[in-house]
N, C-alpha and C positions, 0 to 999 in steps of 0.2 A: 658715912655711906648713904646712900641715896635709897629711895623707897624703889620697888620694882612693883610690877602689875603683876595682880595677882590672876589666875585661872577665872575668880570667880567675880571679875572687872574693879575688885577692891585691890589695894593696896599692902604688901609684904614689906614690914621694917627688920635690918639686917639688925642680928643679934647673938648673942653668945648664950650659949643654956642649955636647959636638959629637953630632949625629945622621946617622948613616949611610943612604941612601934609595938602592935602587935604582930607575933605570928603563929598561927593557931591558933591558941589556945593560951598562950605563952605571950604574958608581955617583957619587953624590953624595954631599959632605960638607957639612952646612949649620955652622957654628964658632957655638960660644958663643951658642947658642939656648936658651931659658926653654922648659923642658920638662915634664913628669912620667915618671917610670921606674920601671917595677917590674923588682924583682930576681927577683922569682918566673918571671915567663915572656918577661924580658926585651924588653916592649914599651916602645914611647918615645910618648906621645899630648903634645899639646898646647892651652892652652887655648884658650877663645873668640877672646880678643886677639891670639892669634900666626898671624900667615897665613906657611907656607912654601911657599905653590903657585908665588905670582910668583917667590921664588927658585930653586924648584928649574925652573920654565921658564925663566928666563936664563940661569941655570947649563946647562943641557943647548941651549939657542939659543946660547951662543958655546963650549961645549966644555970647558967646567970643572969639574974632581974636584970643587972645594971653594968652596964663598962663605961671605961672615961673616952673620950675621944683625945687625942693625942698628938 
């Protein structure tokens, strides 16, 4: 996979892994999620194909650090 530009004119390498989201007060851990990362300003985006909304709403609807991505 190729690098993509990132927001912050650095560069995002595509990757597989765990992504950290707060909401609130409340963090979430999404596991072995298809991501892009730049090591420059340490952002995690993801592409078109990957939706993490519906997990990180069940994960925070029954009380969960962490769910797997699937």
């Amino acid at each position: 996979m190729m690098d993509v530009p990132c927001k912050c004119g650095g560069y995002a390498k595509h990757q597989i892994g765990d992504v950290e989201h707060v909401i609130g007060s409340k963090k979430i851990i999404i596991k072995n999620v298809p991501h892009y990362y730049c090591e420059f300003c340490g952002t995690a985006s993801y592409g078109t194909d990957v939706n993490v909304s519906d997990l990180l709403k069940e994960a925070y609807s029954k009380n969960l650090n962490e769910i797997s991505y699937q």
